[in-house]
MARVEX-433155 format. One line per field, with one value per residue (C-alpha): x, y, z; residue number from 1; residue in three letters. Coordinates in steps of 0.2 Angstrom, whole numbers, plus 5000, padded with zeros to 4 digits. Example, Ala and Ser with C-alpha at 12.3 -4.5 7.8 and 13.67 -1.06 7.14 Angstrom:
c1 = c(5062:5068) $
c2 = c(4978:4995) $
c3 = c(5039:5036) $
pos = c(1:2) $
code = c(ALA:SER) $
% end
This chain:
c1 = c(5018:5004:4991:5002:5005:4988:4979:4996:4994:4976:4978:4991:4981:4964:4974:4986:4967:4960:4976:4975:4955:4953:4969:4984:4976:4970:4983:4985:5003:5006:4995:4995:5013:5006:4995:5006:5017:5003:4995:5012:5014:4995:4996:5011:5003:4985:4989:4995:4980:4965:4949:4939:4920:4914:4897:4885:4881:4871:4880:4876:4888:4901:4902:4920:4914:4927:4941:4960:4971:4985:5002:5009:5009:5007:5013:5010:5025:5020:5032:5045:5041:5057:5048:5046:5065:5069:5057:5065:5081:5077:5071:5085:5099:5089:5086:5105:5109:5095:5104:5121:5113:5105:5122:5134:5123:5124:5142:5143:5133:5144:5160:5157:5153:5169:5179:5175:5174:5156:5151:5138:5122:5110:5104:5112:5129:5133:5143:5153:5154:5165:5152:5137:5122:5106:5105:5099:5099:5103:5100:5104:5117:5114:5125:5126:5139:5155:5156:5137:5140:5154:5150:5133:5121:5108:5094:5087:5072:5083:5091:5074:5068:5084:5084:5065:5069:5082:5074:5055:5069:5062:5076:5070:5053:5064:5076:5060:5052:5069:5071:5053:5055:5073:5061:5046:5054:5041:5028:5023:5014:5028:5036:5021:5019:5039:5034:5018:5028:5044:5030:5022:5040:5041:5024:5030:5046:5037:5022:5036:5044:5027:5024:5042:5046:5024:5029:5023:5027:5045:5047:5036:5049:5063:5057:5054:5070:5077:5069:5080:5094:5085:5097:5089:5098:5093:5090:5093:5077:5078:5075:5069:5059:5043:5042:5023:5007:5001:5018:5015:4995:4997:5005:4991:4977:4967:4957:4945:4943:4928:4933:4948:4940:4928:4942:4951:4936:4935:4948:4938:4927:4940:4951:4935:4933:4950:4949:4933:4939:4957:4956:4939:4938:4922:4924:4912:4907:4895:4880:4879:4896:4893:4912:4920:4908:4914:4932:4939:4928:4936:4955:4953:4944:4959:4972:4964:4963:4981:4987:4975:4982:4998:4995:4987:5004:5012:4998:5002:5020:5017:5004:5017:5031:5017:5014:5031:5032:5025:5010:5001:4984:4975:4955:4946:4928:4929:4936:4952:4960:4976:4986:4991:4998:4987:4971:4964:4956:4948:4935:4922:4931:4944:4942:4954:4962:4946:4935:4927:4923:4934:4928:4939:4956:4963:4957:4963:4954:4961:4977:4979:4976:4960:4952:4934:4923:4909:4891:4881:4879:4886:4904:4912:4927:4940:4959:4973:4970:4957:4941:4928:4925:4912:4916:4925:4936:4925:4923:4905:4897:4916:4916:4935:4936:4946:4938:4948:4941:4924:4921:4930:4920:4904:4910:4912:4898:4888:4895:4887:4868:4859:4858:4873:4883:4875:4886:4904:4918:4933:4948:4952:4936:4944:4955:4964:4964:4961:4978:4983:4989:5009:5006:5000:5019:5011:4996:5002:5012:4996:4988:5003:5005:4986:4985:4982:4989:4980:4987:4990:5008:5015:5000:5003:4991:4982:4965:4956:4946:4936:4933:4924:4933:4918:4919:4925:4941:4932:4933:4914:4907:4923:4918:4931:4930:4942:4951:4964:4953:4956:4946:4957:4945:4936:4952:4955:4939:4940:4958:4950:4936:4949:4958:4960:4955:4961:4964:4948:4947:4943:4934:4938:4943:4927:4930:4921:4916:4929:4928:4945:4954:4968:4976:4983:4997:4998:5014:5014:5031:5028:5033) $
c2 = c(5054:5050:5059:5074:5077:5076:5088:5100:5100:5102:5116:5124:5124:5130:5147:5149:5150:5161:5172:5174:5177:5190:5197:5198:5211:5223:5235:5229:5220:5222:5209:5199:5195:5190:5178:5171:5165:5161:5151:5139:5139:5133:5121:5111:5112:5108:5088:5088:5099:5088:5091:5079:5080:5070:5060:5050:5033:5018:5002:4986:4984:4974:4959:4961:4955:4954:4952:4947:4960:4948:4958:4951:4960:4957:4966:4967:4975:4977:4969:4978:4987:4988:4999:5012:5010:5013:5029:5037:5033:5041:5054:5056:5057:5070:5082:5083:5088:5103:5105:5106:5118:5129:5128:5132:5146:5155:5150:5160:5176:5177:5177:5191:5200:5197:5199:5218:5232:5237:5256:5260:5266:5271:5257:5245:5240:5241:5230:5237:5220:5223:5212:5221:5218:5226:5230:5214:5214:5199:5202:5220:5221:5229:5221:5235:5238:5248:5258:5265:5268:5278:5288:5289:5280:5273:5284:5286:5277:5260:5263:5266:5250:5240:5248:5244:5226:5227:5237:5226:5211:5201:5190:5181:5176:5172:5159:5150:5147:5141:5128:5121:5120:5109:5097:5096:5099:5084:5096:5112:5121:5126:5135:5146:5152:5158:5166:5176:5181:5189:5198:5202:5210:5220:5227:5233:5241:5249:5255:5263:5273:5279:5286:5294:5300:5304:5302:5286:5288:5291:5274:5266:5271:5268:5250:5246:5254:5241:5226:5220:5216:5200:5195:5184:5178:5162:5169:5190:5201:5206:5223:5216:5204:5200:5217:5213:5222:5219:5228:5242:5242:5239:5258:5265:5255:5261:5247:5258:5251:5244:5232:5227:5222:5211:5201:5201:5192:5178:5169:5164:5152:5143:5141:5135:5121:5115:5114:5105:5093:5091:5092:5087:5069:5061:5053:5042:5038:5028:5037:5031:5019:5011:5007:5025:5028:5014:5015:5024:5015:5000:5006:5011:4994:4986:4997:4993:4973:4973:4982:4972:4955:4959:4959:4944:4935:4945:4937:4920:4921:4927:4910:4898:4906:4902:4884:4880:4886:4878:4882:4886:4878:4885:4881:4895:4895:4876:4875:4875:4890:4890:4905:4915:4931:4940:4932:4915:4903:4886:4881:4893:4908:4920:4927:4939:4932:4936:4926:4938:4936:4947:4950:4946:4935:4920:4901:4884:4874:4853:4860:4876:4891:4901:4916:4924:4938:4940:4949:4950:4934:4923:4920:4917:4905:4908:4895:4904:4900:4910:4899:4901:4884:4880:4877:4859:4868:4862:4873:4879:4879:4879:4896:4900:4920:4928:4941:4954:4950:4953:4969:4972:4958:4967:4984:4974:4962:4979:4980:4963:4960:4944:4937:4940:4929:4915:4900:4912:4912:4923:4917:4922:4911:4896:4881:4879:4894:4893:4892:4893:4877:4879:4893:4912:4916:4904:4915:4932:4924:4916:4935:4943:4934:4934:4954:4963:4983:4996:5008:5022:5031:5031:5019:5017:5009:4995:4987:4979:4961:4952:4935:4917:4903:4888:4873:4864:4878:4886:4905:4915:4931:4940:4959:4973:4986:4999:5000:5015:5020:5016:4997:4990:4982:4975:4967:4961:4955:4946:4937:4931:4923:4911:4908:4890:4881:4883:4872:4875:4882:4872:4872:4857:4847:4851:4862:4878:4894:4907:4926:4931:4949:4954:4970:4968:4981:4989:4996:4998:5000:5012:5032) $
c3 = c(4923:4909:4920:4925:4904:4900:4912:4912:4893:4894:4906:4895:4879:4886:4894:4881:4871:4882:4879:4861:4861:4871:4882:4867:4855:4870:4879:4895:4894:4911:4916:4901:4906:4924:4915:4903:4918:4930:4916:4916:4934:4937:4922:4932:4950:4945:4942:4960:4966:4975:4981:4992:4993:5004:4998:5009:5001:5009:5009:5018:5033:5032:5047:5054:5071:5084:5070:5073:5060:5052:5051:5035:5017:5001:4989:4969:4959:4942:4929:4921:4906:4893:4881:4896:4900:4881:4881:4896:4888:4876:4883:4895:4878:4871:4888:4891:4873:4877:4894:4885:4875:4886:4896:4882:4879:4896:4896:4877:4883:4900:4890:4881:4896:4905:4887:4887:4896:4902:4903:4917:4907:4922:4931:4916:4908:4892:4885:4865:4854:4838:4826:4817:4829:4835:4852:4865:4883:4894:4911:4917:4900:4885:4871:4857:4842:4844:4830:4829:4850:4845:4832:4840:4829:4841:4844:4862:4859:4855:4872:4881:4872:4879:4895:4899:4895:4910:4922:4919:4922:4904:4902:4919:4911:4895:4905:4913:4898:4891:4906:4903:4886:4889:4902:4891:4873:4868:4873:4858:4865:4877:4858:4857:4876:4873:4857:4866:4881:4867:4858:4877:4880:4866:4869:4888:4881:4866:4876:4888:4873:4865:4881:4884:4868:4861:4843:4837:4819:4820:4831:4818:4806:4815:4819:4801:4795:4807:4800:4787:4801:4806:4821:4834:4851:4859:4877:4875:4873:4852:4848:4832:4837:4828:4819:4812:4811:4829:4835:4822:4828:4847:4849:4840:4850:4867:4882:4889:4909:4908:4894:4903:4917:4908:4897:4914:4921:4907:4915:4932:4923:4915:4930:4940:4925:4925:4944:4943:4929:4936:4957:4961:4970:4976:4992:4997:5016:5020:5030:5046:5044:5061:5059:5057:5076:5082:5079:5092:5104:5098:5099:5118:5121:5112:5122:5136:5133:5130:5144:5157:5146:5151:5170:5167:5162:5176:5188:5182:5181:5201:5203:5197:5208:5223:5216:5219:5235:5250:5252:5270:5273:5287:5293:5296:5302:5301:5283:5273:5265:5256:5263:5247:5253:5266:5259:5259:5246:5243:5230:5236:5235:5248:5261:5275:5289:5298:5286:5277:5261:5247:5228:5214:5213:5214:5218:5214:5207:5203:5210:5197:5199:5190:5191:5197:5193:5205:5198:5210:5219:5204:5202:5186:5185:5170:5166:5164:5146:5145:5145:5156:5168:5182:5199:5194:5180:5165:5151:5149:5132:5124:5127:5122:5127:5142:5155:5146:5129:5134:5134:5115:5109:5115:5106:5090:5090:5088:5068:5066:5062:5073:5056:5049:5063:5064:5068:5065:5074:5074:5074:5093:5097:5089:5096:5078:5066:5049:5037:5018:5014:5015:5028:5025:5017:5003:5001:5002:4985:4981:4980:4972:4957:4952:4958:4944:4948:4941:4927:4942:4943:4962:4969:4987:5000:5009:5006:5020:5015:5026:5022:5028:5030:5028:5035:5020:5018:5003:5005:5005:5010:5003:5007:5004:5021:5013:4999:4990:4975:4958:4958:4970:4982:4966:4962:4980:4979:4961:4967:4985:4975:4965:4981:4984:5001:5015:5028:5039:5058:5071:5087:5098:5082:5074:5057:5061:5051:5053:5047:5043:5040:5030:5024:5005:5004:4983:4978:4961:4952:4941:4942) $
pos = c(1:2:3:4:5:6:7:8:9:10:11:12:13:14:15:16:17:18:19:20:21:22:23:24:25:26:27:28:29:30:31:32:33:34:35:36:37:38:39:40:41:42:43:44:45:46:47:48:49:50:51:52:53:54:55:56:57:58:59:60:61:62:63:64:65:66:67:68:69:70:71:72:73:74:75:76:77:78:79:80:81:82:83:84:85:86:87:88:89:90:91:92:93:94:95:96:97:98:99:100:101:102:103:104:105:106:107:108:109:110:111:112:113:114:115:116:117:118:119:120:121:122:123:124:125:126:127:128:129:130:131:132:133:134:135:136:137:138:139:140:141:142:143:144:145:146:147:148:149:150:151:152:153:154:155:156:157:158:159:160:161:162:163:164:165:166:167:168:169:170:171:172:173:174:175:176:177:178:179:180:181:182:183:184:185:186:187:188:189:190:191:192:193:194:195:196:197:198:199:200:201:202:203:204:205:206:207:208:209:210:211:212:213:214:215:216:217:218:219:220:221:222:223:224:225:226:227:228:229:230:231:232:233:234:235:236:237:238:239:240:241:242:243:244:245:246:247:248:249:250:251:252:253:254:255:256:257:258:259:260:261:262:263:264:265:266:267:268:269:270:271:272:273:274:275:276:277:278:279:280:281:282:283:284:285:286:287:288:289:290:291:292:293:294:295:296:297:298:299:300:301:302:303:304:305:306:307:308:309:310:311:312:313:314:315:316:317:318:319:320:321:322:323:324:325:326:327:328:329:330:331:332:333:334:335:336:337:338:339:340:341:342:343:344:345:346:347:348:349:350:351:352:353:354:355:356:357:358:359:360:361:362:363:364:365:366:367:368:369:370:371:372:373:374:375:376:377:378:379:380:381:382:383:384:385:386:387:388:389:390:391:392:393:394:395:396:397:398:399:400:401:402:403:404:405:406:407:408:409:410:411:412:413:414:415:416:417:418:419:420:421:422:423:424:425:426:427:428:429:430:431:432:433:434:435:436:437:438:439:440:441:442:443:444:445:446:447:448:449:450:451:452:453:454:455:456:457:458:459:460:461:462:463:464:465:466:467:468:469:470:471:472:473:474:475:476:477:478:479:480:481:482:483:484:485:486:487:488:489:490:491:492:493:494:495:496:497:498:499:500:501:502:503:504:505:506:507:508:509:510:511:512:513:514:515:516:517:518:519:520:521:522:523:524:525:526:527) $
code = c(UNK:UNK:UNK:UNK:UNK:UNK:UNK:UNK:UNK:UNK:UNK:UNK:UNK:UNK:UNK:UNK:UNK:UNK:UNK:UNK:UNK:UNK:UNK:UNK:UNK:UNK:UNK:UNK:UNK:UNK:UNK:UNK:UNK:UNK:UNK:UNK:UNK:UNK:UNK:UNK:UNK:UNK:UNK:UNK:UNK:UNK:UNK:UNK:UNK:UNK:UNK:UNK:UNK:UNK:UNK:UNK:UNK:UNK:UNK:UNK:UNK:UNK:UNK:UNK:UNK:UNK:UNK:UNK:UNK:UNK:UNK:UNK:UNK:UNK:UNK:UNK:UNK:UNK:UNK:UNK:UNK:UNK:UNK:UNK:UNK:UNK:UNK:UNK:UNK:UNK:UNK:UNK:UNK:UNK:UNK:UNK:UNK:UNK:UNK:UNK:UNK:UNK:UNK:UNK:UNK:UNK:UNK:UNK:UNK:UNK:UNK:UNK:UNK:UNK:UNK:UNK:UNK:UNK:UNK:UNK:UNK:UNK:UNK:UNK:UNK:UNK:UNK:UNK:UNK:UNK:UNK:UNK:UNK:UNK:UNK:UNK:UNK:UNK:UNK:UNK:UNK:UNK:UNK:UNK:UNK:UNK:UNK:UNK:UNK:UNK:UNK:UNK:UNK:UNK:UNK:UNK:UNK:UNK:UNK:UNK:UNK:UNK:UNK:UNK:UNK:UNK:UNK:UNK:UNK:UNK:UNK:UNK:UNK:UNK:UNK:UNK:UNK:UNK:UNK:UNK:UNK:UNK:UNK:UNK:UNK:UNK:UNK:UNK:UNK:UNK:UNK:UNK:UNK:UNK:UNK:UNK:UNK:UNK:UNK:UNK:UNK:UNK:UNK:UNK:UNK:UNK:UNK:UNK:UNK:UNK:UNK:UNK:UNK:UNK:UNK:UNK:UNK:UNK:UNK:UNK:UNK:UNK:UNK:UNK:UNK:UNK:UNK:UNK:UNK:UNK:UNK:UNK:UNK:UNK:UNK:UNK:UNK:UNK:UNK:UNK:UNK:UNK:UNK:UNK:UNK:UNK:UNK:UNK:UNK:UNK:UNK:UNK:UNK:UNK:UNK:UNK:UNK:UNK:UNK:UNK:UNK:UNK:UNK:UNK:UNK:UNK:UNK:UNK:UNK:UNK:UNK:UNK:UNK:UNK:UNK:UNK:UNK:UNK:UNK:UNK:UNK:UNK:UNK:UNK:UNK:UNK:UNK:UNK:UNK:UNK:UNK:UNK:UNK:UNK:UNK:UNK:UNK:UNK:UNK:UNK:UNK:UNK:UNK:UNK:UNK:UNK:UNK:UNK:UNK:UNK:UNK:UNK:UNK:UNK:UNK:UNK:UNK:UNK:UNK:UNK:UNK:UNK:UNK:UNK:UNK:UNK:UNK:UNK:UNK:UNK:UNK:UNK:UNK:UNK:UNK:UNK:UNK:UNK:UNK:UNK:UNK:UNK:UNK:UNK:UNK:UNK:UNK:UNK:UNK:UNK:UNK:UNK:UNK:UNK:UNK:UNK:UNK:UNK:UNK:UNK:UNK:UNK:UNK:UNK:UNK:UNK:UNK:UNK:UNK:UNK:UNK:UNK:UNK:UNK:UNK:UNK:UNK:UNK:UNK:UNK:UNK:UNK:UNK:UNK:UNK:UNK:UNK:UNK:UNK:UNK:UNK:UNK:UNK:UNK:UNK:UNK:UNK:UNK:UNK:UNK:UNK:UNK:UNK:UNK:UNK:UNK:UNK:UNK:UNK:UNK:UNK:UNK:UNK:UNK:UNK:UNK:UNK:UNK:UNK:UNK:UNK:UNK:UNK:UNK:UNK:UNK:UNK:UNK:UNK:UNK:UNK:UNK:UNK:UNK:UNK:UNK:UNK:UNK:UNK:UNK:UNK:UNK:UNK:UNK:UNK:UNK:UNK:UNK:UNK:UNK:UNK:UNK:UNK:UNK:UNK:UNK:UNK:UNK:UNK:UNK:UNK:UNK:UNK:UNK:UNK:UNK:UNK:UNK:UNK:UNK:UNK:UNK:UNK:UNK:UNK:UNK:UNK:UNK:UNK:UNK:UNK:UNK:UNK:UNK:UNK:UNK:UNK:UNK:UNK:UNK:UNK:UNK:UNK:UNK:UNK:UNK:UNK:UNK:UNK:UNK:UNK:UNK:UNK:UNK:UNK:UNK:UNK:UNK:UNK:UNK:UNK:UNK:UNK:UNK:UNK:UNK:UNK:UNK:UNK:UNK:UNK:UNK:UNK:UNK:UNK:UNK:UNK) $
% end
């Protein structure tokens, strides 16, 4: 809210400025009366207006390795703030009594429309009031006294000036101005745009009976002679508004074309400033960023991973519903196979009914079932846990990674300098993962209370940390990967670097290097 005041009010000074330097005293009301109501129109958009451009920064690249994405959140709420509730208390107490007022007002003006008898006056309505009174219009109603109607007192040029108010519609422009001063009656500078369009209108219905009637001197007079009856009317157009010299002078005064067009133009430059001070939001990408190129390879990788993972369960579920079965040996060219469906297998491989060999399936191996990839010549021999085995079902180099994996983990390992991964795991390369000591619930508090939400209105998004977990459970290498603006990576950063130890991960009992990811959701609380 803070921020929308500032640049709306900003916005709202600099063109009310521009108005009263060089469009006001020239005769162009016409479009002076666009401008006036463009000028508070664009004022209350531009805070909401934004502009990315996109700039190219180097940045070293961040390792996230074949990382695992953990689904919990945290979020940071900033605390409550009592003087703000007493302030929009306040504020609340006093926009209803202006509502009240504007109301009762309306509620006034449409009484005494229904409580007498109009009289059709071309495309208006008159409406004969008993009380002394100028002549003011309120929508397509001209409110005049009785008596001087009667006994026919009121020159044409008063009805002109009335009746151009109704036909130009000016009450509309008066009753927006109204409804913005009752939301933003804090805000001053909303008085002086109501006091330019009123004196705007009364240029429009003047300029329209100058040229109707040509006799300038007589409608000065006739103005003056009404000055003394200074009536005003909250929400009507007053024929007696503002009778001062630039009225008086503006019927007198000539804009050649030429001049117009140049006080016209003035406004382009200060509507490209506002923008570029208000709307204009460098983005920076960094050049190259080896992660945005290798995202979507990455995603169908992933995609793919989980769809093959899930026919692996299926597979297994199938296998163990085999190993209960009985299960048919049979010699085939002098050895033994174990009959599982139409092929055959033994430690070696499978082959048909014929004995020839077949690429790819199953075999047992110590009575359980494992799986093979052949490549060439060599065959690869994976558990059903995932780690790859030799022929005896020992693990080779505690390599912990299923056939599925391989192919995502060669995609990411691409984001990750030789001498960046050194001796790190991820945590889907580990035996025992890395934890927060009383579990990652523990932590995600752990980050909320010492998360320090930035003084931003309506704050909303996720910043993405990566993280080691060292052997000793102390927490290096924190690196923020994508954050919402405003220094929240920085402060994801700053609260990582207090974190305690964790409880380190583990790679056959032996505490390992983990690198860790987390998404740090930031809701702040305040409107």
């Amino acid at each position: 809210m803070t921020d929308f005041l500032i640049k709306s009010t900003i916005s709202l000074v600099a063109l009310l400025a521009v108005y009263f330097l060089f469009l006001e005293k020239e005769k162009m009301h016409r479009f002076n009366r666009f401008y006036l109501l463009f000028s508070l129109a664009f004022s209350l958009v531009i805070p909401f207006i934004t502009i990315e451009v996109i700039q190219e920064v180097t940045k070293p690249i961040a390792a996230v390795g074949n990382i695992q994405i953990m689904q919990g959140n945290v979020i940071a709420v900033a605390e409550t703030n009592y003087l703000a509730i007493g302030l929009w208390s306040l504020y609340a107490l006093i926009t209803s009594i202006l509502v009240f007022r504007f109301t009762s007002n309306v509620v006034q003006i449409s009484t005494k429309m229904k409580s007498n008898s109009p009289i059709v006056y071309k495309n208006a309505k008159l409406i004969l009031v008993p009380e002394k009174t100028l002549p003011h219009t309120f929508l397509n109603t001209i409110f005049i006294n009785e008596t001087e109607y009667n006994n026919r007192e009121i020159e044409a040029e008063l009805y002109l000036h009335e009746l151009t108010h109704v036909t130009q519609k000016h009450t509309l422009d008066i009753l927006f101005i109204e409804l913005l001063k009752t939301v933003f009656w804090f805000n001053p500078i909303f008085i002086f745009y109501k006091k330019a369009i009123q004196l705007n209108h009364e240029f429009l219905a003047d300029e329209k009976v100058v040229t109707s009637y040509n006799n300038v001197p007589f409608y000065q007079s006739l103005l003056l002679s009404k000055a003394n009856e200074n009536q005003t009317f909250y929400l009507a157009s007053n024929l007696n508004y503002s009778i001062t010299k630039k009225r008086l002078l503006m019927m007198t005064k000539t804009t050649s074309k030429k001049l117009s067009l140049v006080k016209k133009m003035t406004i382009i430059p200060v509507l490209s400033v506002l923008l570029m001070a208000f709307c204009i939001k460098t983005v920076a990408r960094e050049k190259n960023d080896p992660i945005l190129v290798q995202q979507p390879i990455l995603n169908e990788k992933i995609a793919t991973a989980k769809s093959a993972l899930q026919q692996i369960e299926k597979s297994e579920k199938q296998s163990d519903t085999i190993k209960r079965k009985k299960l048919e040996v049979v010699k085939i060219k002098n050895e033994e196979y174990t009959k599982i469906g139409s092929l055959y297998f033994n430690d070696k491989g499978s082959v048909d009914s014929k004995g020839n060999p077949v690429n790819d399936g199953y075999i047992f191996i110590n009575n359980d079932v494992h799986f093979y990839v052949t490549k060439g010549k060599e065959r690869e021999y994976y558990n059903r846990s995932g780690s790859r085995v030799n022929s005896q079902g020992l693990k080779i180099n505690n390599e912990t990674i299923t056939v599925l994996e391989k192919d995502y983990q060669a995609e990411a390992s691409k984001l990750i300098t030789s001498d960046e991964l050194g001796d790190i795991y991820n945590t889907a390369g580990v035996t025992e993962k890395p934890d927060f000591p009383g579990g990652i619930t523990e932590f995600y508090k752990f980050v909320g209370n010492n998360f320090k939400t930035p003084e931003q209105p309506n704050l909303k998004g996720k910043v993405y940390i990566t993280f080691i977990v060292e052997k000793d459970g102390s927490i290096s290498n924190v690196k923020n990967i994508r954050d919402i603006g405003y220094g929240t990576g920085d402060e994801a950063v700053r609260v990582l670097n207090i974190c305690p130890k964790w409880i380190p991960g583990k790679m056959d009992g032996v505490p390992v290097r983990v690198l860790y990811s987390l998404p740090i959701t930031i809701q702040s609380g305040k409107s």
